[in-house]
N, C-alpha and C positions, 0 to 999 in steps of 0.2 A: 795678771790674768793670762792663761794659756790661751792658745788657739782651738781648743775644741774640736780638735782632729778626730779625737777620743772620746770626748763629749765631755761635761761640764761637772765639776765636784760643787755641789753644793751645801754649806753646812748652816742648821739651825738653831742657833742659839734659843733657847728658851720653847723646844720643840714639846716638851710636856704640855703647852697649851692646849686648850681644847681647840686651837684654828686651825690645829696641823691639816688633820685632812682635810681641811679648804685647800690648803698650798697642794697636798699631795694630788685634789682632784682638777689644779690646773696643770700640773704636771701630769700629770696624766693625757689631757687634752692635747700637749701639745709635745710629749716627747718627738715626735717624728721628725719638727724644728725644734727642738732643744732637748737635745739629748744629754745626759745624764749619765756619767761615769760612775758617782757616787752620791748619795744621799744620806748625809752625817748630821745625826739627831743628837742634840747634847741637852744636857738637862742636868741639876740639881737633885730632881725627883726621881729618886731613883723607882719608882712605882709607879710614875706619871709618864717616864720614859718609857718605861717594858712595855706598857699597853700601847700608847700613839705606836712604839716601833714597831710591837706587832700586829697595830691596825694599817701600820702604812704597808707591811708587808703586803696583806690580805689583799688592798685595793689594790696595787699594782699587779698581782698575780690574776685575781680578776679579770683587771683587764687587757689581758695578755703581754703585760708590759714586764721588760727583763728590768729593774732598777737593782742594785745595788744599796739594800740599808742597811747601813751602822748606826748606833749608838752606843753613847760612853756619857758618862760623867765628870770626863777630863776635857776641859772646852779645846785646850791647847792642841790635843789627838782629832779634835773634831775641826777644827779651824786650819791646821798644816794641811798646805798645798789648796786651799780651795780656792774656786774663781769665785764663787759668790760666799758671801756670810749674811743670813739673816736675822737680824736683830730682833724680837719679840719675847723677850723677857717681862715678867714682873715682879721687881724686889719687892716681899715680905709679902706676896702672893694676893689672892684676896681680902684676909684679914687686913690687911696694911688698907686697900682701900676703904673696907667698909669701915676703921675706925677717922679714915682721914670724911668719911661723909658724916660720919656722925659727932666729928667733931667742929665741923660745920655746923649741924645743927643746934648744938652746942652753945656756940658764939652767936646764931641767929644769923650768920653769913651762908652763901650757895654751898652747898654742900655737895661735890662734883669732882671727879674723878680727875680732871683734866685743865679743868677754869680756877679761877678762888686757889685759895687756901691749900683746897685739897692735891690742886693740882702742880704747888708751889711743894708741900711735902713729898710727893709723888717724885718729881725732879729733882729734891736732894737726897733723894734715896738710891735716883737709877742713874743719874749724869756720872760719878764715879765710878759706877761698873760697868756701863757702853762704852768711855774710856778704856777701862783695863782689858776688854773687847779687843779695842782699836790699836791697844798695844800689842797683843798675840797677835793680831793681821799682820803690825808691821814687820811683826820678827817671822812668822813661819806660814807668812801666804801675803807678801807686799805687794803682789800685782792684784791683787782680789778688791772687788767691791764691797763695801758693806750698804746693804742695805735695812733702813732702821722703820720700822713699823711700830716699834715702844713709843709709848705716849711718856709724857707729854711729846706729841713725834716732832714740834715744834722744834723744840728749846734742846731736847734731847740731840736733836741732827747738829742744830748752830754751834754746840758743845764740840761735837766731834767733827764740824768742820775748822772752828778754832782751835784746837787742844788735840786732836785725836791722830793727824799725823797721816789720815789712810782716804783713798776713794770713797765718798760715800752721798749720798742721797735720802729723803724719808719721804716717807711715803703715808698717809691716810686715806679711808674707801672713802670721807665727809663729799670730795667733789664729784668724783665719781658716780656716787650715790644720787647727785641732783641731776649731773646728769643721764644717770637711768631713769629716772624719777618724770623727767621732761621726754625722754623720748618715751616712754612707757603714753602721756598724754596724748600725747601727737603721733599713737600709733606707729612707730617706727622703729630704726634701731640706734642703741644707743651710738654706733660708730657715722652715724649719717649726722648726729647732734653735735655741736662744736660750742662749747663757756668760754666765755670770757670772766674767769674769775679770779680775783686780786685778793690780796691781802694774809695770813698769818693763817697756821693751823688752828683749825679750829674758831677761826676768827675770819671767813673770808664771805665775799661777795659776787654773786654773779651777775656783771652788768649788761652783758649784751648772750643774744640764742640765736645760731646759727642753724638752718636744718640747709641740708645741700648748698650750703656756700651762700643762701639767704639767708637778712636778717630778719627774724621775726619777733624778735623781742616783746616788741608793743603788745602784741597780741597773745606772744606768752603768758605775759605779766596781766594781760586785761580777763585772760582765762583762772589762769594763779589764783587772782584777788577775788574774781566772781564761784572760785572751789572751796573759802574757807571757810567753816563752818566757825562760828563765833564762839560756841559753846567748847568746843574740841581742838581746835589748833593751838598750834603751839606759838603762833605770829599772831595780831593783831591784823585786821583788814586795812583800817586806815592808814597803820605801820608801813606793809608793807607798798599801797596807796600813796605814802607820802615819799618814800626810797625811792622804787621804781627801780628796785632791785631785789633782789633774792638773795637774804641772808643764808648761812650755812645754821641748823638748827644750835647749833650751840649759843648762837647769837640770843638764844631767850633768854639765857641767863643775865646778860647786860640790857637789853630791849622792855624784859618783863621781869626783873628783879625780883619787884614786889608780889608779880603772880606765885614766883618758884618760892620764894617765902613763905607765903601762905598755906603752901601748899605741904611744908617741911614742917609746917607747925601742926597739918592735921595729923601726923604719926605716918603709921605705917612704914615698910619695910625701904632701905635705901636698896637702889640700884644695884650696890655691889649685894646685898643678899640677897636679892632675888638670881642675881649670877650665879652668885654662888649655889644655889640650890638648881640649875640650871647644870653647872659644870657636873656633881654629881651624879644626875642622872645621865649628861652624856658620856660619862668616865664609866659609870654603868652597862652604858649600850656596847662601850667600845673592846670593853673587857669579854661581848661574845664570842668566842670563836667561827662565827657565821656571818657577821656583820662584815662584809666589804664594800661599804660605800655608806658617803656622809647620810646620818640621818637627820629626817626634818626638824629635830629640835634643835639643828646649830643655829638653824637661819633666827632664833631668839636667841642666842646667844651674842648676838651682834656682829660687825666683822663682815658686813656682808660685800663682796665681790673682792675679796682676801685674794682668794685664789686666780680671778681674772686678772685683779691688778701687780700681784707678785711678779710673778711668771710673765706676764705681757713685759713687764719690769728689766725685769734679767733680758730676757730676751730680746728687747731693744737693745741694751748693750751691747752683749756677748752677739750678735750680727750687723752691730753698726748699723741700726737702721736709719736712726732721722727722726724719729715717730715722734710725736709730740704728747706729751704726758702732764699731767699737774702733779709737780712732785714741790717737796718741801729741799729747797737747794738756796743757793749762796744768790743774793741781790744782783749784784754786779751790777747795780744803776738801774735795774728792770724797772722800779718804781721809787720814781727820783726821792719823795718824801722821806725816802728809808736810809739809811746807814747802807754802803755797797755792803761790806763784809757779814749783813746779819743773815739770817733764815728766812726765804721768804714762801707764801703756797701759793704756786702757780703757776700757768705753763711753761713749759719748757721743753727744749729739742733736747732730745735721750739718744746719745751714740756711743759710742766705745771710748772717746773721752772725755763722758759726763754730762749734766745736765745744765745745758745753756738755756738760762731766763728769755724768755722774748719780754721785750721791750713795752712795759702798758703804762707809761709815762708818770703823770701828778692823778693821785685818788680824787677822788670828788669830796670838797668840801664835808658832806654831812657823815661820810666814814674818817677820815685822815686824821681827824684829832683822838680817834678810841684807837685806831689803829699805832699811833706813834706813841700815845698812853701804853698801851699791853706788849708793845715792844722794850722799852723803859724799864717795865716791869723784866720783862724776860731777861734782857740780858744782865741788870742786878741779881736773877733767880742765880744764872749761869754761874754768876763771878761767886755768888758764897756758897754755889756748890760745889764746884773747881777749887777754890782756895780755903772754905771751911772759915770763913769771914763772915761772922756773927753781925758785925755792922750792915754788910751787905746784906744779909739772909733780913734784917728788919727793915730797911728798907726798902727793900722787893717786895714784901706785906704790903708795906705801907702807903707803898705805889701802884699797888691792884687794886683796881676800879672798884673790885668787887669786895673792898676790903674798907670798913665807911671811916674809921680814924688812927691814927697813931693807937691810942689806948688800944683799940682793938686787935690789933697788928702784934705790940709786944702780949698782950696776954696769949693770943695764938701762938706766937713763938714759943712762947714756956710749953704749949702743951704741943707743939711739934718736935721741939727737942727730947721731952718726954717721953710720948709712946715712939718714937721712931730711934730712940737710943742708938738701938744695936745695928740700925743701919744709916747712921752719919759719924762714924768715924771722925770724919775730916774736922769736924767742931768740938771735938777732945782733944786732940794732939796724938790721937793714934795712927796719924797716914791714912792714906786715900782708900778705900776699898775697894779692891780688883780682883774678886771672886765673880 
C-alpha cells in the first residue's frame, strides 16, 4: 500500500453489482479523508459494468467530486497498483443462487443463500476465484488490502487468509445492522452504541450493549423481548428470554428450523427471485441518464450500510486509526474455544497493519457447541474447495447442523455437483478456477 500522498487507487472486483452505488455514495461522503486517485470497476459483465461506470460517473459529478473511474473487464488492469481491492463478486450470478434455494427445497433442507446446503455450494463455487483474486494482488499490487464482502464472507476470508498469500479482512452489514437497529431504540446514534458480539459470520451473538461507556444490556434485552410480536418475528420470545442475548437473524434458520420449513413448503418465490426482480428494475433506474444518486429501491435490495461500513473500512487502514470494527479476521486466541488460525466475526482494532481480535475469552455454554459444530463444518467446506476433495466436500454436508443425515448429504452432493458443473472445476481434474 502507497502513502496516499496522491490519494488512494481503489479497485472493485465484481462492481456490476447492484451495491455499487452504496460504495460510490460512501465515497463520496468522505472523499475529503479519503481521497481517491482512482476508482477501477471490473466486471465480467460487460453491460453490468457500462451502466454502474456510468452511474458512478454521474454521482460523483453531482456531487462535485473530481474521482477518476475506469473500467475494464481485465481484473489484472483493474487490480495493478491498487491500495484497496474490493471483493463482492457472485460466481454464476443470481441464477446460481436461486437454484442453490430451490434445491434446498428440494431435499426439505433450509434453502438459503449463505447457511445449509446452499451456502456450502455457494463456497465451492467462489473460494477458487477470491483465490485467483489474491494471486493478481500478490503479483501486481502486494502492498494492497483485499477487502472481501462475498459471501459466504465467513469461510470465503478464512480461505484467503490460509491459501491467499495477501492482506485481507471480511467484512458483513449482519453486526452493524444490530447495532443500528439498537441505537435506532434508544434514540441515539449508532457511534454512541458499542456490541459485544462473538462468534462466526453469520452465526454471531450479542452479549453485552453499551451506550456511552454504560452497560445497559438488561434493559436492552428486557425492551427487545417485551417488542416482539409473536405472530411476525423471526425469534421466538421465550428464545430469546431464555439466551439473554441477541442472535444475529440468520440464527432462525438453526433456532426455528422447523418454522423456515414450513414456511418453504407453502411455495412462493425464493429470496433470490424476488432479488432478482429487484436487480432489474434497479439496472433499469440506473441506465437513466438523469439518475445521480442511489435510489430507494436499493435499501430492498439488501446490503444495507455497504457504503458506511466499506469506506469507514479502508479508511481506518489507509490512516492507521485504531478504530475498532467487527470485521471477519484471523482468531489469534480471541475466543479461546476456537482454532487461533480460523475466521472469526468480531471486534477488532483496524490500523494499517490489520485487524487485531480483542480478546472475548471462553463463549457461554448454551452457544459454544453450535458454534464449534459450524466451524467443523466450514473449514471441511474450505479443504474441498481448495483441493477439489470429493471426501471433504461430503463430509462438510454431513457436518452441517442444517443438513439432518448422511443420506441426505450424499444425495445433495450429486445434485451440487450437477447443476454447479461448470463452476467446480477443481472436482474434475481440470485445475482451480481463477477467472
Amino acid at each position: 500500500m502507497t502513502n496516499g500522498s496522491d490519494g488512494w487507487k481503489i479497485c472493485v472486483v465484481g462492481a456490476g453489482s447492484t451495491y455499487t452505488p452504496e460504495l460510490i455514495e460512501g465515497l463520496i461522503e468522505r472523499t475529503d479523508v479519503l481521497p481517491v486517485r482512482e476508482l477501477a470497476l471490473v466486471d465480467i459483465n460487460a453491460e453490468r459494468l457500462d451502466i454502474l461506470r456510468a452511474m458512478a460517473d454521474r454521482m460523483f459529478r453531482a456531487a462535485g467530486r473530481d474521482v477518476p473511474v475506469t473500467a475494464t473487464e481485465e481484473r489484472r488492469r483493474g487490480i495493478d497498483g491498487a491500495d484497496f481491492v474490493l471483493n463482492q463478486i457472485r460466481v454464476g450470478g443470481q441464477a446460481a443462487r436461486i437454484r442453490d434455494e430451490k434445491m434446498g427445497r428440494r431435499h426439505d433442507v433450509v434453502g438459503q443463500e449463505t447457511t445449509g446446503p446452499g451456502g456450502f455450494a455457494k463456497a465451492l463455487r467462489t473460494i477458487p476465484v477470491a483465490l485467483g483474486i489474491a494471486a493478481d494482488i500478490r503479483e501486481l499490487a502486494p502492498h494492497a488490502w483485499m477487502i472481501n464482502f462475498t459471501n459466504p464472507a465467513g469461510m470465503v476470508t478464512e480461505s484467503l487468509l490460509r491459501y491467499g498469500g495477501v492482506q485481507v479482512m471480511g467484512l458483513c452489514n449482519s453486526p452493524f445492522g444490530m447495532q443500528a437497529e439498537i441505537a435506532r431504540a434508544l434514540d441515539a446514534k449508532p457511534e454512541q452504541v458499542r456490541i459485544d458480539c462473538v462468534g462466526l459470520n453469520h452465526l454471531s451473538w450479542v452479549r453485552r450493549i453499551f451506550l456511552d461507556g454504560e452497560d445497559i444490556t438488561d434493559s436492552v434485552l428486557d425492551g427487545f423481548i417485551a417488542g416482539l410480536d409473536e405472530q411476525d418475528s423471526i425469534f421466538d420470545r421465550e428464545l430469546i428470554a431464555t439466551l439473554r442475548m441477541i442472535p444475529s437473524s440468520y440464527l432462525r434458520y438453526f433456532y426455528h428450523q422447523g418454522r423456515v420449513l414450513e414456511n418453504q413448503r407453502a411455495g412462493g418465490p425464493t429470496r433470490g427471485e424476488q432479488v432478482w426482480e429487484i436487480e432489474q428494475q434497479l439496472l433499469e433506474s440506473y441506465r437513466d441518464p438523469g439518475l445521480c444518486c442511489k435510489p430507494p429501491l436499493l435499501e430492498k435490495r439488501g446490503g444495507a450500510h455497504y457504503s458506511t461500513l466499506a469506506v469507514s473500512l479502508v479508511m481506518a487502514i489507509a490512516t492507521d486509526q485504531g478504530a475498532v470494527h467487527i470485521v471477519d479476521c484471523r482468531n489469534n486466541g480471541a475466543l479461546e474455544d476456537l482454532p487461533e488460525d480460523v475466521a472469526v466475526e468480531m471486534p477488532a482494532v483496524v490500523d494499517r497493519q490489520g485487524a487485531h481480535s480483542i480478546t472475548a475469552g471462553r463463549l457461554p455454554f448454551s452457544i459454544r457447541g453450535l458454534v464449534q459444530h459450524v466451524k467443523a463444518y466450514e473449514e471441511l467446506t474450505i479443504e474441498a474447495a481448495v483441493g477439489g476433495d470429493e471426501r471433504a466436500a461430503l463430509l462438510a454436508l454431513t457436518a452441517n447442523p442444517l443438513v439432518p443425515s448422511f443420506d441426505t448429504a450424499r444425495d445433495l452432493w450429486r445434485d451440487i455437483k450437477e447443476e454447479n458443473a461448470e463452476f467446480l472445476p477443481q472436482f474434475s481434474g481440470a485445475g482451480v478456477l481463477t477467472r
